[in-house]
TINUGU-768607 format. One record per residue: y, x, z of N, C-alpha, C, O in turn; residue in three letters. Coordinates in pm, whole numbers, padded with zeros to 5 digits, always signed. Atoms other than C-alpha are relative to their C-alpha. Example, Ala and Ser with C-alpha at 12.3 -4.5 7.8 and 13.67 -1.06 7.14 Angstrom:
BEGIN
-00119+00089+00000-00450+01230+00780+00120+00090+00000+00118+00194+00066Ala-00119-00082-00006-00106+01367+00714+00109-00077+00073+00220-00026+00090Ser
***
This chain:
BEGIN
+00035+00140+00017+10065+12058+08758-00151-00017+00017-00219+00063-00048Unk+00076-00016+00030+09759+11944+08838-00095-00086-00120-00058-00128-00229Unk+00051+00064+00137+09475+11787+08644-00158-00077-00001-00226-00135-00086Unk+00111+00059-00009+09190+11689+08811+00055-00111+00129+00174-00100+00157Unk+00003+00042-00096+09157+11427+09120+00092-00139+00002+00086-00228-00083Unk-00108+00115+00042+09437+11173+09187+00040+00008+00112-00036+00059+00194Unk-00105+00025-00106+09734+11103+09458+00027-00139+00036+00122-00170+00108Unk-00039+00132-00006+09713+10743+09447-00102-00074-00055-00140-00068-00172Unk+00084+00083-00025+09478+10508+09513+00011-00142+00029+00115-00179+00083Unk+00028+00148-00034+09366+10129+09549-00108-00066+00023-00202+00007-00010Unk+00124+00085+00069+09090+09865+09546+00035-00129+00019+00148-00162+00055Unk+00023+00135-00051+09014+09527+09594-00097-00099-00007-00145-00145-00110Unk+00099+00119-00017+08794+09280+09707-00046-00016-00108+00037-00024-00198Unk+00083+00082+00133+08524+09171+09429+00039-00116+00038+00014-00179-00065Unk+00006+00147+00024+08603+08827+09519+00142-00034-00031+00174-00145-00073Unk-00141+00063+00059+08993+08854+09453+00041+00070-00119+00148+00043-00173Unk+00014-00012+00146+08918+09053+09130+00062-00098-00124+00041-00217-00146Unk-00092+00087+00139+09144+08954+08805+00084-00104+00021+00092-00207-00046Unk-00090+00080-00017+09378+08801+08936+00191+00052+00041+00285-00013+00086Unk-00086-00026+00034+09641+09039+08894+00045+00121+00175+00134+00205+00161Unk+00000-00063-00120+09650+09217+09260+00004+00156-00029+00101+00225+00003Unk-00017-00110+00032+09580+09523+09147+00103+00066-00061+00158+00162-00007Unk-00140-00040+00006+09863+09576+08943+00122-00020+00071+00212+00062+00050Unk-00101+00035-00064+10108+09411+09172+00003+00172+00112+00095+00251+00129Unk+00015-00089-00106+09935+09671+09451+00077+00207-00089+00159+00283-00037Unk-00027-00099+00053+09974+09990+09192+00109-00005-00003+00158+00085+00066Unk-00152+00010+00022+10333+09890+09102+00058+00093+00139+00114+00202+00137Unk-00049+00033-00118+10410+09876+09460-00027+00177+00040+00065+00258+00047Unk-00027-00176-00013+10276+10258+09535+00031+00060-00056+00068+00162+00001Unk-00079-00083+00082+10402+10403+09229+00190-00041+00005+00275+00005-00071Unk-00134+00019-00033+10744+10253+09374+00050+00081+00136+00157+00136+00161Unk-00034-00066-00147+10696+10384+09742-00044+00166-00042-00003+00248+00040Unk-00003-00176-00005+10577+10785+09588+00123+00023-00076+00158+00141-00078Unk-00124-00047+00039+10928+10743+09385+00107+00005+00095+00181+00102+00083Unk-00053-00007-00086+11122+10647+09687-00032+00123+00090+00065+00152+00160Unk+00071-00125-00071+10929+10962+09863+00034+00127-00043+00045+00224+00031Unk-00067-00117+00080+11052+11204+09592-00143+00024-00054-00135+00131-00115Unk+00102-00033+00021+10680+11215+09507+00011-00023-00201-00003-00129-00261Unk+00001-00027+00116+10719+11364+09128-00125-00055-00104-00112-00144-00188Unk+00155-00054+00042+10373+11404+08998-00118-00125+00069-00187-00115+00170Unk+00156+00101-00007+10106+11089+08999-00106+00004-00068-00127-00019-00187Unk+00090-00019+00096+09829+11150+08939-00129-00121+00031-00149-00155+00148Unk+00130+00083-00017+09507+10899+08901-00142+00019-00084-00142+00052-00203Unk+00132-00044+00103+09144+10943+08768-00092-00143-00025-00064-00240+00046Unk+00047+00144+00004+08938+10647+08677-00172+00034-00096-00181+00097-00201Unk+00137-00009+00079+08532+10638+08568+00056-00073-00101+00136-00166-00100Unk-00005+00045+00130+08520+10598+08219-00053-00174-00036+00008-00243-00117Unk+00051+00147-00016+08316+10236+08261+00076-00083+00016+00064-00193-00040Unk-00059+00100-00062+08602+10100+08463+00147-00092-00083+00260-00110-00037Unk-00096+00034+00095+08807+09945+08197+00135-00103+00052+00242-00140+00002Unk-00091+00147-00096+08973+09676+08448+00130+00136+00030+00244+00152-00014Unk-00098-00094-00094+09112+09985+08671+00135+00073-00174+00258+00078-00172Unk-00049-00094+00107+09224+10182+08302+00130-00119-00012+00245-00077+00000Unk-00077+00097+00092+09413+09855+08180+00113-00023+00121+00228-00065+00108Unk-00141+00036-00139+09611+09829+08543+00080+00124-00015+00198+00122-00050Unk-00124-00128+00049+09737+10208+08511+00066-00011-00092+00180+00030-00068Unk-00060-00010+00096+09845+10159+08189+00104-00118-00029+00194-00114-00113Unk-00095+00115+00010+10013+09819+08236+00137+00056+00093+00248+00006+00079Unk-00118-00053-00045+10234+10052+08480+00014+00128-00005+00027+00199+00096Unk-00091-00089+00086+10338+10319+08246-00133+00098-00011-00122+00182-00101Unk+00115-00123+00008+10014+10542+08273-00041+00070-00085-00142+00102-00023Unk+00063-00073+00098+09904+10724+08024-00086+00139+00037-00062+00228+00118Unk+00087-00127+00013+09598+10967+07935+00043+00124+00005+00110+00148-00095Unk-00002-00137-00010+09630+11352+08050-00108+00092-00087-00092+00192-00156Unk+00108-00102-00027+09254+11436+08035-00103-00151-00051-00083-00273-00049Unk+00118+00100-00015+08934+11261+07962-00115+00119+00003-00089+00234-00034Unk+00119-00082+00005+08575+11424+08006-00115-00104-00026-00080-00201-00094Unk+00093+00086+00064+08254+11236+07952-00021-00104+00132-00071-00215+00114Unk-00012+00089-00107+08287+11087+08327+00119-00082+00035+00093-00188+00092Unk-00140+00027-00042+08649+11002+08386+00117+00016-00126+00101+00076-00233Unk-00105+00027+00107+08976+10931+08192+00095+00051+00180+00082+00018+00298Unk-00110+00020-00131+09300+11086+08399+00102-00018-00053+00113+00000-00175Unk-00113+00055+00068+09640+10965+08374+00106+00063+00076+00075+00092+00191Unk-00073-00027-00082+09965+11089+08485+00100-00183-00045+00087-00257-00143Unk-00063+00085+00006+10238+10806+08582+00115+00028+00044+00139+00052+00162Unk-00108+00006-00050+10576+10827+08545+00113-00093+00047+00104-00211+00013Unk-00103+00076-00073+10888+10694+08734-00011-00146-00062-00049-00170-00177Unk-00011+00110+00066+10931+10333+08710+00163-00031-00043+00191-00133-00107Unk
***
């Protein structure tokens, strides 16, 4: 398993910020790496970024790891 890095990624526009995109977008790839057989999600997130933390965790995420730079999460099946 691993424990650093991440398999799944996003961003979005500063100007369409908080408006819920981000989680729709996360949902949406943690639906297409289950359709894939893709077990194991992993995501890392700077510790600052409290927006990004609160979207993993609104779809099932939870803390693995933290260090003094980053918080990582694994995410399972939806």
């Amino acid at each position: 398993s691993r424990t650093v890095g991440g398999n799944l990624g996003y961003a979005v526009d500063p100007l369409h910020r908080g408006k819920g995109y981000a989680t729709i977008i996360l949902g949406e790839l943690i639906s297409i790496a289950n359709q894939m057989g893709i077990e194991e999600k992993l995501l890392s997130v700077e510790k600052f970024n409290y927006a990004s933390k609160k979207v993993i965790e609104k779809n099932g995420g939870y803390v693995i790891k933290e260090n003094e730079l980053r918080w990582y999460f694994h995410v399972n099946e939806q």
